[in-house]
C-alpha positions in Angstrom: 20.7 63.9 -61.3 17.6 62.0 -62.8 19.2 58.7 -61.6 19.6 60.2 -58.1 15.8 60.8 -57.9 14.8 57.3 -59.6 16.7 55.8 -56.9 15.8 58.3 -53.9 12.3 57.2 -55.1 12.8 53.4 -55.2 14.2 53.7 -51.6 11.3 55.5 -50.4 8.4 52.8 -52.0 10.8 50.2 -50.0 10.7 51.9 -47.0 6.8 52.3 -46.8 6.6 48.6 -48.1 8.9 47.8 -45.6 6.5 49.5 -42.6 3.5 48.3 -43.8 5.1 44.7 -44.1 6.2 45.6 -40.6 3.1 46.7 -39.0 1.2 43.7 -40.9 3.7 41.6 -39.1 3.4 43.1 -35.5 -0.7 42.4 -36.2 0.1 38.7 -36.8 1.7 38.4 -33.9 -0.5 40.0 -31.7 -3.1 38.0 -32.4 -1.0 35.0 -32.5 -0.3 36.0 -29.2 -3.9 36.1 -28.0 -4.7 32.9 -29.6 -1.6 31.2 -27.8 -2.8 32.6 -24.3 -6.5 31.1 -25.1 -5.2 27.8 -25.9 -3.0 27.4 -22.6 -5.9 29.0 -20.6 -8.1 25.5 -22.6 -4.8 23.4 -21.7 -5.1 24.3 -18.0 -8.7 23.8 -18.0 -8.6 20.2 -19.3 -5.9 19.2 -16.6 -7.4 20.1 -14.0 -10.5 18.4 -15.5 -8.2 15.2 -16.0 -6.7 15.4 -12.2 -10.4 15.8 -10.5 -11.2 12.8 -13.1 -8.4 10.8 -11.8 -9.5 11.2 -8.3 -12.5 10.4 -8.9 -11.3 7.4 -10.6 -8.7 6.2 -7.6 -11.8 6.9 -5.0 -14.2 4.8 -7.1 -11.7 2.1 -7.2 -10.9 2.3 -3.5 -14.9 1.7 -3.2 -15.1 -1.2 -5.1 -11.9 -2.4 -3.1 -13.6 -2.1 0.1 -17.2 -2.8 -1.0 -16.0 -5.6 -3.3 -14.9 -7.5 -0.7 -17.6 -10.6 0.4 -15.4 -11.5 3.6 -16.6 -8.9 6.1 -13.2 -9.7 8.2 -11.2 -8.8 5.4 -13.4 -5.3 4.5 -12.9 -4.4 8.6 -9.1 -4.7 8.2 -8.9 -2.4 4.7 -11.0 0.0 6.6 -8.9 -0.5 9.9 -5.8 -0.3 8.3 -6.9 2.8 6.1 -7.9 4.6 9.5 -4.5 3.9 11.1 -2.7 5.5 7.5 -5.0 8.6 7.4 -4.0 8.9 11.6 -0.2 8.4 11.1 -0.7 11.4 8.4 -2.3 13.6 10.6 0.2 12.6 13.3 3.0 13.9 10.8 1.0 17.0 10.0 1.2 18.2 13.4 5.0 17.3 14.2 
């Protein structure tokens, strides 16, 4: 009967150890949790930061394209031919 008890006992102690191991456990990941969402918000954040750098980057270089250019013929057709693109868009926005 004493050997019933001592192991009645020892089941109990692992069962609260196994809560409090479990409830530790459900913390961690909770806050795990939290700190993933807070890095992918960061994440998002620097793309978009990248993506309005890179248009920045493609516009500057479209400027120096254009500006760079000492032939003033040449400059007139980049510009021409960019007008006549940016149209044929618009053209295929409305149909």
């Amino acid at each position: 009967m004493k050997e019933s008890l001592t192991i009645i006992e020892e089941l109990k102690n692992n069962t609260e150890l196994l809560i409090k191991t479990l409830n530790g456990l459900k913390f961690l990941n909770n806050e795990l949790s939290n700190e993933l969402s807070n890095v992918k918000k960061i994440l998002k954040e620097k793309d978009d930061v990248i993506i309005k750098l890179k248009e920045k980057y493609h516009a500057l270089e479209m400027g120096k394209a254009i500006v760079g250019s000492n032939d003033k013929n040449k400059t007139k057709r980049k510009i021409k031919k960019m007008i006549n693109e940016i149209d044929d868009c618009i053209v295929q926005l409305i149909s």
